[in-house]
C-alpha positions in Angstrom: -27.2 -11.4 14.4 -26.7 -13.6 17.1 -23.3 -15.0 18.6 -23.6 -18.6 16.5 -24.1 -17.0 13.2 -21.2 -14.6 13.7 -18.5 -15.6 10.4 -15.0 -16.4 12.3 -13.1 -12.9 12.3 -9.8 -14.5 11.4 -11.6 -16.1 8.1 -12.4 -12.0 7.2 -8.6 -11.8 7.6 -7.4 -14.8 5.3 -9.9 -13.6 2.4 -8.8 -9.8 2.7 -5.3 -11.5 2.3 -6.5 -13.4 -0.5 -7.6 -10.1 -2.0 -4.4 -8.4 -1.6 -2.2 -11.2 -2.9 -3.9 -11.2 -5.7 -3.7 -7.5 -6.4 -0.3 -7.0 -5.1 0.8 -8.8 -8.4 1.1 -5.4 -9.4 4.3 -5.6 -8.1 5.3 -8.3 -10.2 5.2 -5.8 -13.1 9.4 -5.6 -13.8 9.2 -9.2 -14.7 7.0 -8.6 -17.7 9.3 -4.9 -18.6 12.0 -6.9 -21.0 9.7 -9.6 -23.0 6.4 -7.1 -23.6 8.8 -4.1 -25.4 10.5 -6.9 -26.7 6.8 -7.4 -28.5 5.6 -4.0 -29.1 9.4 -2.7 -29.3 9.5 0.5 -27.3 11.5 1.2 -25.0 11.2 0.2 -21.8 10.0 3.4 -20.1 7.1 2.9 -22.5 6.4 0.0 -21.2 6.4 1.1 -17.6 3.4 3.7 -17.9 1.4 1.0 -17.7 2.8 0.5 -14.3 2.6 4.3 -13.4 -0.9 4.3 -14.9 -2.1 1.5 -13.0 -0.7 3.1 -9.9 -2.5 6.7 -10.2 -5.6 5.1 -11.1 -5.7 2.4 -7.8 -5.3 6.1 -6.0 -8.1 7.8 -7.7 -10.4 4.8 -8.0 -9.9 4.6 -4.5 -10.8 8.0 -3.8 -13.6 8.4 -6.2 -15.2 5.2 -5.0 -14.7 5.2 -1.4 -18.0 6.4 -0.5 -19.8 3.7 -2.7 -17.4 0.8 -1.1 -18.8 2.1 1.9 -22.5 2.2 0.8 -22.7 -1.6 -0.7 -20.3 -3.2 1.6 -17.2 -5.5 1.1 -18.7 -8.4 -0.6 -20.2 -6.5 -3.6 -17.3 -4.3 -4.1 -14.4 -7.1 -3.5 -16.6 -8.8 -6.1 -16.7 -5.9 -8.7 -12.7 -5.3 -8.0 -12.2 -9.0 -8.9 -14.1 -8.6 -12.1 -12.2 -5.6 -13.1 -9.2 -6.8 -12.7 -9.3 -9.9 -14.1 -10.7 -8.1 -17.1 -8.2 -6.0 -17.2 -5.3 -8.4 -17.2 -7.2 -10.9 -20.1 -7.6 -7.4 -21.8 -3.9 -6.9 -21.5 -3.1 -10.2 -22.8 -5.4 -9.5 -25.8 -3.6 -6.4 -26.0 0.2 -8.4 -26.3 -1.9 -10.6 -29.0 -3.4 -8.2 -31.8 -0.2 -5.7 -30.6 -1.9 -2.9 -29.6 -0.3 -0.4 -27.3 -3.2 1.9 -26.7 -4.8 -1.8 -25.4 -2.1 -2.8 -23.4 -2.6 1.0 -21.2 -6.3 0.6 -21.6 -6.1 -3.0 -19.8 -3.5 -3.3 -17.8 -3.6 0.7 -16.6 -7.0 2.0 -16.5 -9.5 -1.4 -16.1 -6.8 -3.2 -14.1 -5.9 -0.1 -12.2 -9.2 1.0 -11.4 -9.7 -3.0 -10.0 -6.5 -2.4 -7.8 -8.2 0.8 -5.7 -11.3 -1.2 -5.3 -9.9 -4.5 -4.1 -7.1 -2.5 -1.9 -9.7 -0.7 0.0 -12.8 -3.2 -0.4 -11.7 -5.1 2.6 -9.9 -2.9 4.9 -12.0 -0.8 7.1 -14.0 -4.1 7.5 -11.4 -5.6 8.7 -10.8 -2.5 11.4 -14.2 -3.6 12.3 -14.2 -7.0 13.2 -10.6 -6.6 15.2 -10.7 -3.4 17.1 -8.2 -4.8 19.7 -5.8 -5.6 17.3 -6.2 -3.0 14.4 -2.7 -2.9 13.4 -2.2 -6.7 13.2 -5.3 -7.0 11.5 -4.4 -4.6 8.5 -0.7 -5.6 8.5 -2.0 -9.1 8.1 -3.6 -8.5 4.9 -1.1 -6.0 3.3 1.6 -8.0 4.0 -0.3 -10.1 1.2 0.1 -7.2 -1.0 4.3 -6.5 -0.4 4.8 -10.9 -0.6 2.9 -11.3 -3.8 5.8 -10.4 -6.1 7.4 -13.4 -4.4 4.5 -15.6 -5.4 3.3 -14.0 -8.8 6.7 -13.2 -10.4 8.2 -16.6 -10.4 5.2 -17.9 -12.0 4.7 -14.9 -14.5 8.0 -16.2 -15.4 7.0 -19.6 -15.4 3.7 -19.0 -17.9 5.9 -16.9 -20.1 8.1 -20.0 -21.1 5.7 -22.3 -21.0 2.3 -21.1 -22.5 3.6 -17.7 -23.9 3.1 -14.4 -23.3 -0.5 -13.2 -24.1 -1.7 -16.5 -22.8 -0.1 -15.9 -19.5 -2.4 -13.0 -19.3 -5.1 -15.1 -19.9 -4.3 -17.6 -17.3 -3.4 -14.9 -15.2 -7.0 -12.9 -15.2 -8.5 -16.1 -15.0 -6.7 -16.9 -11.4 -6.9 -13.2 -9.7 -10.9 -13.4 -11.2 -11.2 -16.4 -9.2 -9.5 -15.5 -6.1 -10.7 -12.3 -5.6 -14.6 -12.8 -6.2 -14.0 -16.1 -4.1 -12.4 -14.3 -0.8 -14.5 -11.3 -1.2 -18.0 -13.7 -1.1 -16.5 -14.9 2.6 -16.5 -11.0 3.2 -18.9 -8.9 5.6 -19.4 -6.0 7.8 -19.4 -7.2 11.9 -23.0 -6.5 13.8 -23.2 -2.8 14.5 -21.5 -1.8 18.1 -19.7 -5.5 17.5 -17.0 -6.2 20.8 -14.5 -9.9 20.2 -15.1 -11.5 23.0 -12.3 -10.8 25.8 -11.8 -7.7 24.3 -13.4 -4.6 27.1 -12.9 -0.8 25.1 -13.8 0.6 28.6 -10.2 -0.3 29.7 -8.6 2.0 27.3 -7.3 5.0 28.0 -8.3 7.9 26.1 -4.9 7.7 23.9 -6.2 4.5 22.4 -9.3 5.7 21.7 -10.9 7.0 18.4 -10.5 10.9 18.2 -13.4 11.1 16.6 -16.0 9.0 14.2 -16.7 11.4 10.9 -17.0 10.6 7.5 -14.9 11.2 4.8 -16.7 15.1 4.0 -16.2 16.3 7.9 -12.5 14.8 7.7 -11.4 16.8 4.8 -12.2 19.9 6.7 -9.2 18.8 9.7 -5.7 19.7 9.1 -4.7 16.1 10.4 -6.2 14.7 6.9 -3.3 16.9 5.0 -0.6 15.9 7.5 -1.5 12.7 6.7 -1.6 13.0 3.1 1.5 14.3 3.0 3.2 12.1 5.1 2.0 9.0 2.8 3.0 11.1 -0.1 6.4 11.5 0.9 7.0 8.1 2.2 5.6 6.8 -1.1 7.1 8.9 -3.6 10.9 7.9 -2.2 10.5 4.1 -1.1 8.9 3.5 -4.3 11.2 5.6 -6.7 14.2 3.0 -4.8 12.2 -0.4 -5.1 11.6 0.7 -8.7 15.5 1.4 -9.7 16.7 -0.8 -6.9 18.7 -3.5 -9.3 20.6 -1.0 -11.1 21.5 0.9 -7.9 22.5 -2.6 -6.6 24.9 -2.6 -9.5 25.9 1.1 -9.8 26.8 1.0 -6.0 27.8 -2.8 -4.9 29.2 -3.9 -7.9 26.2 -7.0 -8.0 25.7 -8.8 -11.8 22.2 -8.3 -13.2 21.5 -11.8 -11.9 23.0 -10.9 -7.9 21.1 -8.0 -8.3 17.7 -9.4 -9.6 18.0 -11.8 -6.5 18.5 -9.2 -3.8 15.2 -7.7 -5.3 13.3 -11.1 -3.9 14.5 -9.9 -1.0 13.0 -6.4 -1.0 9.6 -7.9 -1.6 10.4 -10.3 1.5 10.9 -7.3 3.8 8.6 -4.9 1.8 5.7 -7.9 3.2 7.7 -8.2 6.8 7.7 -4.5 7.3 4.0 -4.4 6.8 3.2 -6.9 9.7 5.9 -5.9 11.7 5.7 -2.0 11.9 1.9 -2.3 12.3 1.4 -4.6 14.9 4.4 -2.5 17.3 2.5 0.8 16.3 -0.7 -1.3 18.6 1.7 -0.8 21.6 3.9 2.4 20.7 0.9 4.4 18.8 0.9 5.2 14.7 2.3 8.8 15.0 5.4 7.5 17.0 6.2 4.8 14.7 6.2 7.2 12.1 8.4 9.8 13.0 10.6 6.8 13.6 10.4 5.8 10.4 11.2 9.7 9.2 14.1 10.3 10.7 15.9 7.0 10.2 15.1 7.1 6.8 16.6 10.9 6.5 19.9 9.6 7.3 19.3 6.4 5.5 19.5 8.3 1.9 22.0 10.7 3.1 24.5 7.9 4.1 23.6 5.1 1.3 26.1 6.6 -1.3 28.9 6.2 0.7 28.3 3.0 2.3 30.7 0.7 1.2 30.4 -2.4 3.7 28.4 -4.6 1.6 25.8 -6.3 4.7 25.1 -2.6 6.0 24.4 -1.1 3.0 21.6 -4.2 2.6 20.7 -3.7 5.6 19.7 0.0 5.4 18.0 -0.6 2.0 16.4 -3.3 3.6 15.0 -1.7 6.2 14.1 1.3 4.4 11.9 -1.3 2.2 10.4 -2.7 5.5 9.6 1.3 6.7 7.8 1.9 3.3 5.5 -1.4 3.4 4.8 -0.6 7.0 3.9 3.1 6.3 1.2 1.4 4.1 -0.1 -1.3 6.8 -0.4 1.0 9.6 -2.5 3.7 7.9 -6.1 1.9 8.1 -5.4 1.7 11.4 -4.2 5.5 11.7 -6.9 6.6 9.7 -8.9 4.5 12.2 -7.5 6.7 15.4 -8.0 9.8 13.7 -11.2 9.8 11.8 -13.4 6.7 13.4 -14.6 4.1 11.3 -17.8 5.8 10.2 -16.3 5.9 6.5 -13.2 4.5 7.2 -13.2 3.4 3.5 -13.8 6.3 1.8 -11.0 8.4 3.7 -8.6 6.2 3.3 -9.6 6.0 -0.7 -9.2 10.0 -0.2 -5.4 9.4 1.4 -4.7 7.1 -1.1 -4.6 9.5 -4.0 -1.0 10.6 -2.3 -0.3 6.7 -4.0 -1.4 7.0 -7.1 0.8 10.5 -7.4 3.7 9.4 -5.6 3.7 6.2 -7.7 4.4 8.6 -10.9 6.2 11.6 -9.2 8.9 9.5 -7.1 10.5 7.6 -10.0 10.2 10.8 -12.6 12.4 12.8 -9.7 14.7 9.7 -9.7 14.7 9.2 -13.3 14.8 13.4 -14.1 17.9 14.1 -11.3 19.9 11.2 -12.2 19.6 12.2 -15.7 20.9 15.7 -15.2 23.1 15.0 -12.4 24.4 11.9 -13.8 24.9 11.2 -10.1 23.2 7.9 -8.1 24.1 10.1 -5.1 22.5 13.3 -6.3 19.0 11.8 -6.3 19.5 10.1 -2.8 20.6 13.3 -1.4 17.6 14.8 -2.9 15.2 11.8 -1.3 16.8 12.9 2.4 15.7 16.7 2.5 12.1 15.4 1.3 11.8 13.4 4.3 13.3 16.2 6.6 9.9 17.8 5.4 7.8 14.2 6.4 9.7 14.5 9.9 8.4 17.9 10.2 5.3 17.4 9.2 4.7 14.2 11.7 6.1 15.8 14.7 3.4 18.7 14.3 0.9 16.1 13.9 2.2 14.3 17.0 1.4 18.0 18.9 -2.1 17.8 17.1 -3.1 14.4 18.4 -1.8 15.4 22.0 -3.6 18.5 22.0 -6.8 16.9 20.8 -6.6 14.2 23.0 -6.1 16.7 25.9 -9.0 18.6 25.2 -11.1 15.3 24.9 -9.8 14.6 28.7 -10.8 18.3 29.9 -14.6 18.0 27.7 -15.3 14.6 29.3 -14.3 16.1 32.8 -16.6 19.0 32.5 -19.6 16.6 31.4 -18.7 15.0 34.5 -18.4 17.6 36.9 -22.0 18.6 35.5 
């Protein structure tokens, strides 16, 4: 493939955004809570499976069909993740209309979920492809899409509930995200083998900036660093979104807020849920993943310990704020971790691998909220509880900063000794 047929790199980008926008509706998903039990009446918590469904099956989709995202390349499998999904979201309108509950998980939690893994992972490691020089940007570009499409997609849920009804916004709904997906993912390819943007020289790097290695997804299982990893993600996951998913009713338990102050304040945690992914990933191109992590760790350790007893309304925003920003950037930056640790041989199918920590944090963080609150009857209790998991995330990290130090040393003393001979 010659220079003039190259497709423009930052075209990939806006059509792996367009891909995560559409998926990231998923975290439109309180909006629809009240007016679906309403239909089916259940309780609410009912009605959220769906949610936690969709969640653990975009982690093991993800996993599972890593290696075969890899195999067939972004276009086919952004295409088959736009197809699912928008299935599964017509399916869940169908679902509201016949009022069948089973449906409604079948749809929105198993089709649509399994549509979610694909179209999160379908255009990420290409995207580590076409913009080695800026890996971090690159990926924070795109799941930035994901954090800001509650913004965009829960306004006009809203909007098609009053107007057109409820099972008909489905319809509508499927119809756009079938559209949008399929449409960015057909812009989508993988960059010539051994591609280089032009300016960019890879000889200048030092080793730290350099790949540890390049191994697939079956050789990365085997390294310790894959588990710290995991963990890491799992921890992060489990806490930020057990708070983003109670975060109106802590909002009102702790600053006194109405439902309606408190429902706004929750646009704002999607504004810096999408910030934090741009931000945090494109510093971790100058300070390096592992750094930005621990960061993240020990902030966020006295972050939970301290938000029960902040009273000063602007700083306790600002530290839930923040700790929203820290839990979209964990997300952004880990492609491009991955990336540093494993290569980009099957950068796909390892991060489909890490992303299982998602799909179990996305049921296990808000059933410890949900479980300690309840016997604690104590806000504070489950914060507190939060804190000492990320003492174990801060651990965890600063072993994995030694790993990546040591392995980097012994990289310098190998390619020393091939030089010497």
């Amino acid at each position: 493939m010659n220079a003039q047929h190259l497709k423009n790199r930052w075209l990939i980008a806006a059509s792996a955004v367009g891909i995560q926008v559409s998926i990231g509706s998923v975290y439109a998903y309180s909006v629809m809570t009240n007016p679906v039990k309403d239909i089916f009446e259940v309780e609410g918590s009912a009605i959220k499976w769906a949610f936690k469904l969709a969640i653990l099956m975009l982690g093991f989709s993800a996993a599972f069909l890593g290696k075969w995202v890899e195999k067939v390349g972004p276009k086919r499998s952004g295409t088959t993740a736009g197809i699912l999904y928008g299935i599964g979201i017509v399916t869940t309108g169908i679902a509201i209309h016949i009022g069948s509950l089973p449906l409604f998980y079948i749809g929105y939690g198993i089709i649509g979920g399994i549509g979610l893994g694909l179209g999160y992972i379908s255009p990420i490691s290409t995207l580590v492809k076409w913009f080695p020089d800026k890996k971090g940007l690159a990926t924070g570009m795109a799941i930035m899409g994901f954090g800001f499409s509650a913004l965009i997609f829960g306004p006009f849920m809203q909007y098609l509930f009053n107007t057109v009804g409820i099972a008909n916004a489905f319809y509508v709904l499927g119809s756009i995200f079938m559209v949008l997906i399929v449409g960015s993912a057909r812009y989508m390819q993988q960059p010539p083998k051994e591609y280089i943007p032009e300016g960019y020289h890879p000889e200048n790097n030092t080793l730290k900036q350099q790949d540890l290695e390049n191994i697939s997804a079956k050789e990365a299982i085997k390294k310790p660093r894959f588990y710290y990893l995991w963990l890491m993600m799992f921890i992060n996951i489990a806490c930020g979104i057990a708070l983003i998913s109670s975060a109106s009713p802590i909002l009102q338990e702790k600053l006194n807020y109405s439902p309606m102050e408190a429902a706004a304040m929750v646009g704002f945690i999607g504004i810096f849920n999408g910030l934090g992914r741009l931000f945090w990933s494109s510093l971790s191109d100058y300070l390096g993943r592992i750094t930005i992590y621990i960061l993240f760790f020990a902030f966020q350790i006295v972050a939970f310990y301290l938000l029960p007893v902040l009273a000063y309304e602007l700083l306790f925003l600002a530290t839930l704020f923040t700790i929203i920003s820290m839990y979209g950037g964990g997300f952004a930056m880990l492609p491009a971790f991955i990336s540093d640790l494993f290569g980009t041989k099957e950068l796909g199918a390892i991060q489909g691998l890490i992303l299982t920590a998602w799909g179990l944090a996305g049921v296990v963080g808000p059933t410890i909220y949900d479980v300690v609150k309840a016997k604690t009857g104590s806000l504070d209790a489950t914060l507190y509880v939060f804190a000492s998991l990320f003492i174990v995330a801060l651990i965890v990290a600063i072993v994995m900063k030694f790993s990546i130090t040591k392995a980097h040393k012994n990289k310098t003393n190998s390619l020393k000794l091939a030089t010497a001979s």
